[in-house]
N, C-alpha and C positions, 0 to 999 in steps of 0.2 A: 443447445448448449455446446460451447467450442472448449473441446479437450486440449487441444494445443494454446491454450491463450493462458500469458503468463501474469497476465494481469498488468502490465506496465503501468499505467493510468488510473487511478481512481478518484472517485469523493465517496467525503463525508455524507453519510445520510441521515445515522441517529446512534445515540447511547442509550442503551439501558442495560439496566444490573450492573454498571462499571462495563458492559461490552461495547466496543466500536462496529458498527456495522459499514461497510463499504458498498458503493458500486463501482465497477469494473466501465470504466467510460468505453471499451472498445470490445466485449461480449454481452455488458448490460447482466453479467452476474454479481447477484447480492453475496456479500461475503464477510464474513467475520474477521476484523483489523489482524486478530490471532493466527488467525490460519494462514497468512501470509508470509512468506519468508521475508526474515529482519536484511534490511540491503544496507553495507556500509558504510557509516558515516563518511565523510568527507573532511581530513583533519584541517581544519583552514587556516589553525596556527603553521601548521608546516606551510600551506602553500603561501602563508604570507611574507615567511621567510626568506622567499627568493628573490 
């Protein structure tokens, strides 16, 4: 298992109990959607504004 991998990439693999489970496309670790840090929406109305 790779301690530096931040997970950039995943899929979908399965739900149960309401939980998402992930894999990690580039260490191939199983992970719970939860444990993931939440990354920033992208406000698209702003950027349409431009």
């Amino acid at each position: 298992m790779q301690g530096d991998c931040t997970h950039p990439r995943t899929e979908f693999l399965a739900r149960r109990d309401g939980v998402d489970y992930l894999r990690c496309l580039d260490c191939d670790q199983v992970l719970e959607a939860d444990d993931l840090e939440s990354v920033p929406a992208v406000d698209e109305d702003r950027d349409l504004d431009r």
